[in-house]
C-alpha positions as CSV (number, residue, x, y, z in Angstrom):
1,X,-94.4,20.6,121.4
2,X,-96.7,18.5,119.0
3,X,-95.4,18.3,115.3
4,X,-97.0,20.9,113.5
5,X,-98.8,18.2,110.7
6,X,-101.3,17.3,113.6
7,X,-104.8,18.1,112.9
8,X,-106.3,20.6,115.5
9,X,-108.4,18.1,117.2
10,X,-105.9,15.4,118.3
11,X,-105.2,13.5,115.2
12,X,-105.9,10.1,114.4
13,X,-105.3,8.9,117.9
14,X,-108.1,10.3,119.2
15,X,-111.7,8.5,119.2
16,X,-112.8,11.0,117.0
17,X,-116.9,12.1,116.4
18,X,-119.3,9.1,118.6
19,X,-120.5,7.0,115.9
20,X,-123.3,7.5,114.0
21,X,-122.0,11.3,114.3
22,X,-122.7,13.6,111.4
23,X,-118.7,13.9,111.0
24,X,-117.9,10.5,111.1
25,X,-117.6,9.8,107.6
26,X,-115.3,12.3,106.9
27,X,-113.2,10.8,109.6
28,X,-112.6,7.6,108.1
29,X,-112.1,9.4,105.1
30,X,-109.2,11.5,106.7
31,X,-108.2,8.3,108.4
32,X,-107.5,6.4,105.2
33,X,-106.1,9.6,103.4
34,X,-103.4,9.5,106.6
35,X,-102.7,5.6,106.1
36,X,-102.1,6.2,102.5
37,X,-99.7,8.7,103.5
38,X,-97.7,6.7,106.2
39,X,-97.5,3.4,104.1
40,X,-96.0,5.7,100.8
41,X,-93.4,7.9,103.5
42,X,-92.6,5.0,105.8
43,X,-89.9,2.1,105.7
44,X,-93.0,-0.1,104.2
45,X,-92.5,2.4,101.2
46,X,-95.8,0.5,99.8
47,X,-97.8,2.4,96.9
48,X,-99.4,-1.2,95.4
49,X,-101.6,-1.0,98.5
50,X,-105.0,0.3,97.6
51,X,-107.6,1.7,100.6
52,X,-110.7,2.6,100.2
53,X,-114.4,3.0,102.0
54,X,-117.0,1.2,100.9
55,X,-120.2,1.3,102.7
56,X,-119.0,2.5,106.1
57,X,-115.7,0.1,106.2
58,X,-112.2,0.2,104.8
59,X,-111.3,-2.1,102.1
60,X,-107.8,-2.6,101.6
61,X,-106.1,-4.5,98.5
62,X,-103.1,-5.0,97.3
63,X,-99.8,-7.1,96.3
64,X,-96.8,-6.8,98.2
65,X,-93.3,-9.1,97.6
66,X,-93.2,-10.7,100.8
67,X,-95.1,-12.2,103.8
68,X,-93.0,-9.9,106.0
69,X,-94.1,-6.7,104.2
70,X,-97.8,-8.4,104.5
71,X,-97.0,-8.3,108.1
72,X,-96.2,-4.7,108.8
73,X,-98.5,-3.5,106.0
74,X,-101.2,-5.3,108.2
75,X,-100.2,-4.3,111.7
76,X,-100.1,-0.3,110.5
77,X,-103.8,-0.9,108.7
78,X,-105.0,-1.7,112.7
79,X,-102.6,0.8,114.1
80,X,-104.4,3.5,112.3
81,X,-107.5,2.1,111.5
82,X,-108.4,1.3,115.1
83,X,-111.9,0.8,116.1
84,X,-112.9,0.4,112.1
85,X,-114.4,-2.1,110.3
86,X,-111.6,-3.4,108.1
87,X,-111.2,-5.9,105.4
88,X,-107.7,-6.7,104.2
89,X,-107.1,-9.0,100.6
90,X,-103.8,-8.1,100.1
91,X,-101.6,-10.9,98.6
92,X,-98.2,-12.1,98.5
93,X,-96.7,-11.9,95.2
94,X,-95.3,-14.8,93.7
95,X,-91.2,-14.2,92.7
96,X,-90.2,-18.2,93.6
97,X,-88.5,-19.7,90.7
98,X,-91.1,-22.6,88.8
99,X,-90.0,-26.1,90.6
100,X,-91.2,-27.9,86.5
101,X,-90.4,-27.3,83.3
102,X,-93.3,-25.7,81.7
103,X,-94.7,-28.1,78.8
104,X,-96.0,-25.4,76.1
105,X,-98.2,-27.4,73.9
């Protein structure tokens, strides 16, 4: 039995409308809306991440506190935003203690 959250035609696994199809945009647009809603209720737990179309592609931004949260933040982006065109500028934030003394004028 499929969980009853799955959209009627398959969910995001499936290749959705061909492109240039009349229904495409609002299939990325329900593909983002689902990635925003995995990365908040997964272990990634990420709401600094930011995703958003912008003349047919996904943009996603973003901080996250550590290269490994980079990583699986990343790897879910392609998982569900297959077969998109997707650019990523999410950084790592910077929590390593100064290796100098500041000198404050």
């Amino acid at each position: 039995m499929k969980p009853f959250a799955e959209p009627a035609g398959g969910g995001a696994d499936s290749a959705g409308p061909p492109a240039g199809d009349a229904g495409d945009a609002g299939n990325i647009e329900y593909r983002v809306a689902h990635l925003h809603d995995r990365l908040a209720a997964e272990e990634l737990a990420e709401l600094g991440v930011r995703a958003e179309v912008r003349a047919g592609s996904v943009v996603v931004t973003g901080t996250v506190p550590s290269v490994q949260c980079r990583e699986a933040l990343l790897r879910t982006v392609h998982e569900e935003l297959a077969g998109l065109a997707v650019h990523t500028d999410v950084v790592v934030a910077g929590t390593a203690s100064p290796d100098h003394v500041e000198d404050l004028p």
